[in-house]
C-alpha positions in Angstrom: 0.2 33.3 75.0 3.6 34.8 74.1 4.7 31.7 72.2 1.1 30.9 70.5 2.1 34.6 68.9 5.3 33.3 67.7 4.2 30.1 66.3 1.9 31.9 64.7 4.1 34.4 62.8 7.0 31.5 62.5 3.9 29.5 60.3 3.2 32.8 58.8 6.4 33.7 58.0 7.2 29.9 56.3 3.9 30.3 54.4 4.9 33.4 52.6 8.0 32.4 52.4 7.1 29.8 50.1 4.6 31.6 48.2 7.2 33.8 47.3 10.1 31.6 46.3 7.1 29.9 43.8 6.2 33.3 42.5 10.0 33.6 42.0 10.5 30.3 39.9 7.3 31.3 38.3 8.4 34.6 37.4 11.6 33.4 35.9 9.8 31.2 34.0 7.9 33.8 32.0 11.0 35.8 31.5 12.9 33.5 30.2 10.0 32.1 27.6 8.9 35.6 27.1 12.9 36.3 25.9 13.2 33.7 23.7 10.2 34.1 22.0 11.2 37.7 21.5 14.6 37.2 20.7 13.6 34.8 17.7 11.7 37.7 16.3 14.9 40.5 15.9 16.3 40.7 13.1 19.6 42.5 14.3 20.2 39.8 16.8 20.6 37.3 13.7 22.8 40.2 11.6 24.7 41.1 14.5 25.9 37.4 14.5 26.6 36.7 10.9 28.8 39.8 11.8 30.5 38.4 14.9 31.5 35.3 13.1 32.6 37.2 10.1 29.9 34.8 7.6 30.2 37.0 4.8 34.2 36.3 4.7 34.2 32.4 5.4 31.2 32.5 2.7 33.1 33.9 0.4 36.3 31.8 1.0 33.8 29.0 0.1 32.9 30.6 -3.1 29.8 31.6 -1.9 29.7 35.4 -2.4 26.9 37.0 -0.5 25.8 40.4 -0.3 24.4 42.5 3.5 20.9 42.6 0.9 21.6 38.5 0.8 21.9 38.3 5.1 19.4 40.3 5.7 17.0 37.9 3.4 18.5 35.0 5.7 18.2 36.7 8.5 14.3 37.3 7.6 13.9 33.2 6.5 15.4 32.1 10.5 12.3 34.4 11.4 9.6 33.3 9.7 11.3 29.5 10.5 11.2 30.0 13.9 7.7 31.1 13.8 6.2 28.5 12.3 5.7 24.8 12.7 7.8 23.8 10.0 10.3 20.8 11.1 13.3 21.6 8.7 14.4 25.0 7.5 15.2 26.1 3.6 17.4 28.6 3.1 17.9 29.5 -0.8 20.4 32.5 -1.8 20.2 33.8 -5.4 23.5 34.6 -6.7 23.6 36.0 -10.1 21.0 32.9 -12.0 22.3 30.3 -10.0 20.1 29.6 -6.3 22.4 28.0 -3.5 
């Protein structure tokens, strides 16, 4: 009787086991979605990056003179890009009369 306990709880134990380690992957998977979607939609996370990598400078060595106003209008386009269906982004920067 001792060991039908014990097969019992062993089966048990493997059951929830697995039920748990799908819930995990399952979990993960909505985190991780959930993130990206989320993280396409801050603004800062774009900024904070053309700050990192210094664009403004290595725009401006091109001859390409943008202003924060300028990113920020970028920044805003990668948004609305990312939440629509559009294939191909278009990114135009007005400088003075001329658009880039």
């Amino acid at each position: 009787m001792l060991s039908d306990i014990s097969v019992t709880i062993w089966i048990g134990y493997g059951i929830l086991k697995k039920c748990a380690q799908i819930l995990f992957v399952i979990c993960l998977a909505c985190l991780y979605h959930r993130k990206c979607c989320l993280g396409s939609e801050q603004r800062w996370l774009y900024t904070s990056g053309f700050e990192k990598y210094d664009v403004q400078q290595r725009m401006a060595q091109n001859g390409l003179l943008l202003t924060q106003n300028d990113l920020d209008n970028i920044a805003r386009d990668f948004i609305h890009y990312f939440n629509s269906s559009e294939e191909f982004i278009h990114l135009t920067v007005q400088i003075g009369w001329t658009s880039h």
